[in-house]
C-alpha positions in Angstrom: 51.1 123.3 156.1 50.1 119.9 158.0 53.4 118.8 157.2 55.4 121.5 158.5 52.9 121.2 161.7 53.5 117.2 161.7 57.4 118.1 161.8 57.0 120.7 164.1 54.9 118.5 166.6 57.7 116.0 165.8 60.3 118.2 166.9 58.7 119.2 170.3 57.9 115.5 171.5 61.4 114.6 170.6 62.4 117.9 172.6 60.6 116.5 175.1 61.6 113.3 175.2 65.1 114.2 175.3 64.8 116.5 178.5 62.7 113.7 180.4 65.5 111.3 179.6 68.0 113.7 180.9 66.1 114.2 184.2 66.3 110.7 185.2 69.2 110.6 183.9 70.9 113.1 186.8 67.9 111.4 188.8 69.4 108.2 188.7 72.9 109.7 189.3 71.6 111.6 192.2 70.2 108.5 194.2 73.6 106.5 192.9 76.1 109.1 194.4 74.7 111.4 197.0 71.9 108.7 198.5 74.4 105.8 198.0 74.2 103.8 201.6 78.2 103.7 201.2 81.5 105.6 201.2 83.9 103.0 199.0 87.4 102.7 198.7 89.1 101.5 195.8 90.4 98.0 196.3 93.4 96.3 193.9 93.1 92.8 193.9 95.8 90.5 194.4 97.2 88.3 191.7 98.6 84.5 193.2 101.8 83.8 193.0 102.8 80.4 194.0 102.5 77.0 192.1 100.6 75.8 195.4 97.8 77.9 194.6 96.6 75.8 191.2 93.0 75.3 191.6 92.0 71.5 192.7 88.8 70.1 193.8 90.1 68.4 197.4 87.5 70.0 199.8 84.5 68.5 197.3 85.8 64.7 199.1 84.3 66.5 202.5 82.3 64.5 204.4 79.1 66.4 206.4 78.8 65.9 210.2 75.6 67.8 212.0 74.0 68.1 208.6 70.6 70.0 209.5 71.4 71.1 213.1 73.6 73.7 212.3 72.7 77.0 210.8 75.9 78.8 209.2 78.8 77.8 211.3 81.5 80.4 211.1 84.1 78.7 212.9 84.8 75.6 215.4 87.1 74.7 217.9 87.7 71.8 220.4 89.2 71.9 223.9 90.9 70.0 225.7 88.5 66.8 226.0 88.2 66.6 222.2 84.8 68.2 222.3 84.1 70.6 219.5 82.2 73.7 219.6 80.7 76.0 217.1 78.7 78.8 216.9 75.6 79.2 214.8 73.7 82.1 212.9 70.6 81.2 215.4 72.2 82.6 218.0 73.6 79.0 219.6 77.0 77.8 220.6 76.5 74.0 220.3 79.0 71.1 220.6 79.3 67.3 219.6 80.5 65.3 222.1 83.3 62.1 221.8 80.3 60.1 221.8 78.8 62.1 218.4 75.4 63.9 220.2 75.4 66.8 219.4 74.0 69.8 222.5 72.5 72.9 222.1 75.1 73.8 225.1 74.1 78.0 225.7 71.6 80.5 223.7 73.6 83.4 223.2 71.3 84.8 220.8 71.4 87.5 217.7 72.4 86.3 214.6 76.2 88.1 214.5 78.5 85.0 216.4 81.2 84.1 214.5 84.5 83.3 215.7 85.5 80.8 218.7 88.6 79.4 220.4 89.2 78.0 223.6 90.4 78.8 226.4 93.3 77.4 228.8 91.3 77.7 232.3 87.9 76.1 230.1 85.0 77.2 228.5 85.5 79.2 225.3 86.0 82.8 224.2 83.1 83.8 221.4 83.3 86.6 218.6 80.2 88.5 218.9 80.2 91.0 216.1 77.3 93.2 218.2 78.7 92.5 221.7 82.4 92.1 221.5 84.4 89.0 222.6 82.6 86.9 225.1 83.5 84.4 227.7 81.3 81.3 227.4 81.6 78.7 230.4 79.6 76.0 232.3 78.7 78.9 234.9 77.2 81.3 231.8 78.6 83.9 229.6 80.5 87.2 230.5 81.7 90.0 228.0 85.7 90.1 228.0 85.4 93.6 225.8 83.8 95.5 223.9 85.8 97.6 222.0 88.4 97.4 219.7 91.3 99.9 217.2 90.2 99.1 214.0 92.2 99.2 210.8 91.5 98.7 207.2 91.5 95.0 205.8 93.5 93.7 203.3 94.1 90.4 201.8 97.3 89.8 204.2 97.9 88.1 207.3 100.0 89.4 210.1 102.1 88.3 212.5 102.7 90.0 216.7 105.7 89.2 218.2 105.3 88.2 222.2 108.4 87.3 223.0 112.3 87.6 221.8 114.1 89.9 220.5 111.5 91.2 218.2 108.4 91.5 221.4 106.3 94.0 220.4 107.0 94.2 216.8 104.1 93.8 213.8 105.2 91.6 210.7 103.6 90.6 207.5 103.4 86.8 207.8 101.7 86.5 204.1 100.1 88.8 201.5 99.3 88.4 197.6 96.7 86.0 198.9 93.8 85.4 196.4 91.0 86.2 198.6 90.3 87.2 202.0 91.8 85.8 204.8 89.7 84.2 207.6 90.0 82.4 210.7 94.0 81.5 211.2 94.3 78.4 213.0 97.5 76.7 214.1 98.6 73.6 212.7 100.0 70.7 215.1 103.0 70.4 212.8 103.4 74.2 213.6 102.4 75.6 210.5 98.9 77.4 210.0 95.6 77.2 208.2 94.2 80.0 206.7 89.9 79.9 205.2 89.8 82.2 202.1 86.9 84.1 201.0 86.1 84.8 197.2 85.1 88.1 197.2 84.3 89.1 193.5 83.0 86.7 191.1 85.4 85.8 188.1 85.4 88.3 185.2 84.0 90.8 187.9 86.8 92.0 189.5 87.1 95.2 187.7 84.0 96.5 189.8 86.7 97.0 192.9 88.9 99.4 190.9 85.4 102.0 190.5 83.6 103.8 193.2 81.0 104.6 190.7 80.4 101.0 190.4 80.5 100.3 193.6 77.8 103.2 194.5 75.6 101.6 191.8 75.7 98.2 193.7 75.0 99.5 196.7 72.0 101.0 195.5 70.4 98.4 193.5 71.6 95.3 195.9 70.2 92.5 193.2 73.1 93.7 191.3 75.5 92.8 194.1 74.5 89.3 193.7 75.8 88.7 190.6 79.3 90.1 191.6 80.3 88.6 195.3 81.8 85.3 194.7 81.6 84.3 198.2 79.2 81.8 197.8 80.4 80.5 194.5 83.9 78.9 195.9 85.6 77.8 199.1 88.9 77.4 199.3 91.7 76.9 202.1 95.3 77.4 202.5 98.2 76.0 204.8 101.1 78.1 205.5 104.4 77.3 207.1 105.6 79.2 209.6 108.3 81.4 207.4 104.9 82.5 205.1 105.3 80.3 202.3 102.2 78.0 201.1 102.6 74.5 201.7 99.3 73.0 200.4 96.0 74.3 199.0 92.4 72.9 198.9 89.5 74.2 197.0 85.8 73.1 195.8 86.1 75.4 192.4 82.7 76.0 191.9 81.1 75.5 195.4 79.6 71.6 194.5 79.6 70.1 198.0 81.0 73.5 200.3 81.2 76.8 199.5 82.1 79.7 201.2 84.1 78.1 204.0 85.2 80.7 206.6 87.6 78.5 209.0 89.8 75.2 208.7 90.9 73.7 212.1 92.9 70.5 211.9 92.3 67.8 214.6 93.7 64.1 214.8 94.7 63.7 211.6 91.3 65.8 210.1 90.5 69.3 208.4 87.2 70.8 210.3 85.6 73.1 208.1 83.3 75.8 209.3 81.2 77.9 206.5 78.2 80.9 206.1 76.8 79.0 203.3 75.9 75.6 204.9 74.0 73.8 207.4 76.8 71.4 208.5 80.6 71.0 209.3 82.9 69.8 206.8 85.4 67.4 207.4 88.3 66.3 205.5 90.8 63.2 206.3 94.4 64.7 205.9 95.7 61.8 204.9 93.8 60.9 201.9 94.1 64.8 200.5 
């Protein structure tokens, strides 16, 4: 009899057992897939295809200018004087002069500035991902607008035709890129640079083909840290005008830069703008 009650006892815990597991179970898949903070879409990931795109380590010869003044600088630019600009995480546009001092030149604030060009009458236009595209001049800072049609982003580049026979017409200047295109500067030779952003870490890229996956992620965000590859990697690509790659420069593992978000070339050097440093990198174009 003690046996059969000792088997019978067994039988209920395991019973029991079974059904709590079961309840967290659909509990966890509950908070996953009906609390989940996002709506994904399924994303296929390019594959390269051009020799120019072997892997080398040519942005880990960067040299660092402004090393501890700068917090994240997205992008850069330089106007017309040879001054550069950049704008800062902190909330700062700053700018180093011919001379090499650097300015805290206007307080913008927020912690959302990221891209920057300038502009043909002076001053410089600002990317404000709260405000919208800003006007930043000796005389203080204006917002251009506000609003913009959005679209959905893939790893392509386009190109707008303002003039010709083609005015008005939308191209595909270069896709199949491996990673995400940032911050297209013009070359002097005419040709363009283009920043690219590793977005899954190697031997995770299957997570982008599963919205379950991603709704896990998004729930348990220390899990998202071991699949972006943003900060793992920088690498940068120059494109001739027709679309096809020309050179390519990478830091494979993210040893001196990493996550680089812009490349600007100026007198003969590559500026390199990142979210994952506290400095500039620059690169002589001649010794790459």
């Amino acid at each position: 009899m003690a046996g059969n009650n000792a088997f019978g006892n067994l039988n209920i815990c395991m019973r029991t057992s079974s059904t709590v597991i079961l309840a967290c179970i659909l509990a966890s898949a509950l908070q996953i897939f009906l609390f989940s903070p996002i709506s994904p879409d399924l994303l296929q990931l390019p594959q390269p295809s051009s020799a120019a795109l072997l892997t080398n380590k040519k942005l880990q010869e960067v040299a660092k200018i402004g090393e501890g003044l700068l917090d994240k600088p997205e992008d850069v630019c330089f106007d017309g004087e040879g001054i550069l600009y950049t704008a800062t995480r902190d909330g700062w546009i700053k700018r180093l002069h011919r001379n090499g001092s650097w300015e805290d030149w206007r307080l913008i604030g927020g912690g959302s500035l990221i891209g920057v060009t300038p502009t043909r009458t002076g001053g410089i236009i600002v990317c404000d991902i709260e405000k919208g595209l800003l006007k930043v001049g000796e005389d203080g800072v204006s917002i251009l607008t506000s609003h913009v049609n959005g679209s959905k982003i893939k790893f392509r580049c386009l190109k707008y035709w303002l003039e010709g026979e083609r005015k008005g017409r939308t191209e595909t200047f270069i896709d199949n890129l491996p990673g995400g295109p940032d911050n297209v500067n013009l070359a002097p030779d005419g040709s363009f640079w283009i920043a690219l952003i590793k977005v899954t870490s190697d031997g995770f890229e299957f997570v982008h083909t599963s919205k379950a996956l991603k709704h896990l992620l998004a729930t348990f965000p220390k899990l998202f840290q071991l699949v972006k590859g943003s900060h793992k990697k920088a690498s940068v690509v120059k494109v001739a005008a027709d679309g096809k790659i020309i050179d390519k420069f990478d830091d494979p593992n993210g040893k001196v830069i990493s996550f680089v978000t812009s490349a600007l070339e100026f007198e003969d050097y590559l500026y390199l703008g990142s979210l994952n440093t506290n400095f500039i990198g620059i690169l002589p174009l001649k010794a790459a």
